[in-house]
C-alpha positions in Angstrom: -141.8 164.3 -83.9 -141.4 167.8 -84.8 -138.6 168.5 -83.0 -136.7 166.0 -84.7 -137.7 167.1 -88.0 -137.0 170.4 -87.0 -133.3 169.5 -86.0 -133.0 167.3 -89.2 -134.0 170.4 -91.6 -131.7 172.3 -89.6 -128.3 171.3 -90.3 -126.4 172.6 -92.3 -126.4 171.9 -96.4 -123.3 169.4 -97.0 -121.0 171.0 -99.7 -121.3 170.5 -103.5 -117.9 168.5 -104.2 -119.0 168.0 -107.8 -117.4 169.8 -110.3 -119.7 171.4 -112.9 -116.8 173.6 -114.7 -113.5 172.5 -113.9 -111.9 174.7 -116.6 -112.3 178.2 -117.3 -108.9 179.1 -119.1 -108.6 182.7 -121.6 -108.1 181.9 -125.1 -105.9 184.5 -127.2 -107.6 186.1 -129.9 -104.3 186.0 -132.1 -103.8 182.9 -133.9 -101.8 180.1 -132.0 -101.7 177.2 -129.6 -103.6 176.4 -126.7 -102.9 173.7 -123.8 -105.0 173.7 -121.1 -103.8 172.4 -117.8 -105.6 168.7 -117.2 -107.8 168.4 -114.8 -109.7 165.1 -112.9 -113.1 163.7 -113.6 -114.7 163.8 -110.4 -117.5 161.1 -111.9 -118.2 159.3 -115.0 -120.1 162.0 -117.2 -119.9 164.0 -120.9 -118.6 167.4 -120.4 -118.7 170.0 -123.4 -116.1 172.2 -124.7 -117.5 176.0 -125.1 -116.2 179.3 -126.5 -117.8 181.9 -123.8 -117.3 185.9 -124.5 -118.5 188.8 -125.9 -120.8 189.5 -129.0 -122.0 191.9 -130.6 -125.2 190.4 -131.8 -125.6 187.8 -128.9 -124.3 185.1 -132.2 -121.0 183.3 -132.3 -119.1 185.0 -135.0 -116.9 183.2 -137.1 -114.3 181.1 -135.2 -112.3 178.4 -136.3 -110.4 176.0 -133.9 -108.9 172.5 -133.8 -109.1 170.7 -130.7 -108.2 167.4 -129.1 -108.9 166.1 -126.0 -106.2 164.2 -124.0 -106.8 161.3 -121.6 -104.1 160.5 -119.3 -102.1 162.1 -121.8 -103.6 160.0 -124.6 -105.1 161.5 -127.3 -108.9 160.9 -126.9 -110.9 162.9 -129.7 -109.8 165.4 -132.2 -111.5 167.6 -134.5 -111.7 171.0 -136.5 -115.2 173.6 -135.2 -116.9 176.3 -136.5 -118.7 176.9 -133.1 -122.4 176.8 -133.0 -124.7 179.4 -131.0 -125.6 178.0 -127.3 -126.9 180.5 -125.3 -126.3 184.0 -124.0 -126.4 186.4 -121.2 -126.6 190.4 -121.0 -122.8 190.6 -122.3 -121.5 187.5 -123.4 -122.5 184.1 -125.6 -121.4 180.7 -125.4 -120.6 179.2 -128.7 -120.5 175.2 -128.9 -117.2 173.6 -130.0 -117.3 169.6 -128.9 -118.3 167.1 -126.4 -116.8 164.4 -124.8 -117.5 161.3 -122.5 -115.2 161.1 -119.5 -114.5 158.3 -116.8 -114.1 159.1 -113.3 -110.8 159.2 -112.0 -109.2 159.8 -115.1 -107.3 163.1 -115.8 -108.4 165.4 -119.2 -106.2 168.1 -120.7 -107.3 170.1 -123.8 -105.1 171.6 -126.5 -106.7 174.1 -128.6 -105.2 175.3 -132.5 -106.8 178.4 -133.0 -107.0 180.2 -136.2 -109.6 182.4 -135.4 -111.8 183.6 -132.7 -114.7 186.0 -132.7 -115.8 186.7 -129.4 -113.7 189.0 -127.3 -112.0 188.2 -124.3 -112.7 184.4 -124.9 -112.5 181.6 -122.4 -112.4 178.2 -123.0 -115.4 176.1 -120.9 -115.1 172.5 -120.1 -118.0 172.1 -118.3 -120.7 169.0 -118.1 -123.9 168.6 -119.9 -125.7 172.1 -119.4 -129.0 169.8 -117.7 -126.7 167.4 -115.6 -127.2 169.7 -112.5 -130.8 168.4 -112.4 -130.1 164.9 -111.4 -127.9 166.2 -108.6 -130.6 168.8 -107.5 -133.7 166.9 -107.3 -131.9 163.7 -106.0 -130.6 165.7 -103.3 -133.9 167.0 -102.1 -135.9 164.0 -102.4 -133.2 162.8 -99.8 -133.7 165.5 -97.5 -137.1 164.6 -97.9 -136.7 161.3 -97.4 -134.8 162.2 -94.6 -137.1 164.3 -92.8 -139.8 162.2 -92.8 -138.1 159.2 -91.4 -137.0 161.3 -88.6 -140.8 162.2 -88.4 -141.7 158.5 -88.3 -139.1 157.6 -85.7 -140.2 160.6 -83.6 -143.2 159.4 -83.6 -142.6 155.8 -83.1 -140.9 156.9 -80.0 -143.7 159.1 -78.4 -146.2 156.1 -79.5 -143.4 153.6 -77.1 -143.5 156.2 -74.6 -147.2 156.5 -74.1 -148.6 152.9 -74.8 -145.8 151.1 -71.7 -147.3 153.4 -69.1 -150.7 151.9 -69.9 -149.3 148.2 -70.9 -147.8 148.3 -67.8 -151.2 148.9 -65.7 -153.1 146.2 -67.9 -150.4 143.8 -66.8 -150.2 144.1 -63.2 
């Protein structure tokens, strides 16, 4: 039983296919246009757009961009942002600009009119809900659990087989 487990626990971690930001593309700080190469939903999910650099003041300073979100070359959603405070690091903050809902398998491209950005050496992030991971990370350890302790049961199963036919078989003759 334990050395089943013990193999099971073993093995190596499958890799993570999802993913969690499939863009990370520079954004000028002159004024101008912005096309993004598209990229691939790998599942059905909302992703967020973000303006990630540096601040100051750990704030988003004034930014102003229009943005519109392309499906399959389609225009999906549009609108104007005046990005909103997220979250920060030691050296950079990411500033809010949109979300949208994609479908897996389809292909999403970004275009970005920007008029003004605050944060130095900007990037744009498409990346999924910021809590999404969490579905991903406990569902794969309650499988591993799962895992292990149907290998335990079978293990033991196994030993139980190999010690009761021994003693069966002596009843019987």
């Amino acid at each position: 039983m334990a050395l089943g487990a013990l193999l099971y626990l073993s093995r190596p971690e499958p890799e993570d296919l999802r993913t969690w930001t499939p863009v990370a593309h520079p954004v000028p700080s002159t004024p101008g246009r912005v096309d993004i190469p598209p990229f691939t939903a790998a599942e059905n999910r909302s992703f967020q757009l973000y303006l990630y650099g540096g601040s100051n003041n750990h704030t988003c300073p004034p930014s102003a961009i229009d943005w519109t979100i392309l499906r399959n070359g389609n225009t999906e959603a549009s609108g104007s942002s005046r990005a909103d405070t997220l979250g920060f690091s030691d050296n950079a903050t990411a500033c809010w600009i949109a979300e949208f809902k994609a479908q897996k398998g389809q292909q999403y491209a970004v275009s970005l009119d920007v008029h003004k950005v605050g944060l130095t050496n900007a990037k744009l992030l498409v990346q999924t809900y910021p809590n999404a991971w969490l579905d991903a990370h406990y569902g794969k350890h309650l499988f591993r659990l799962f895992g292990a302790v149907a290998s335990a049961l079978l293990a033991l199963a196994g030993v139980t087989i190999l010690l009761t036919v021994p003693i069966l078989k002596r009843v019987l003759d």
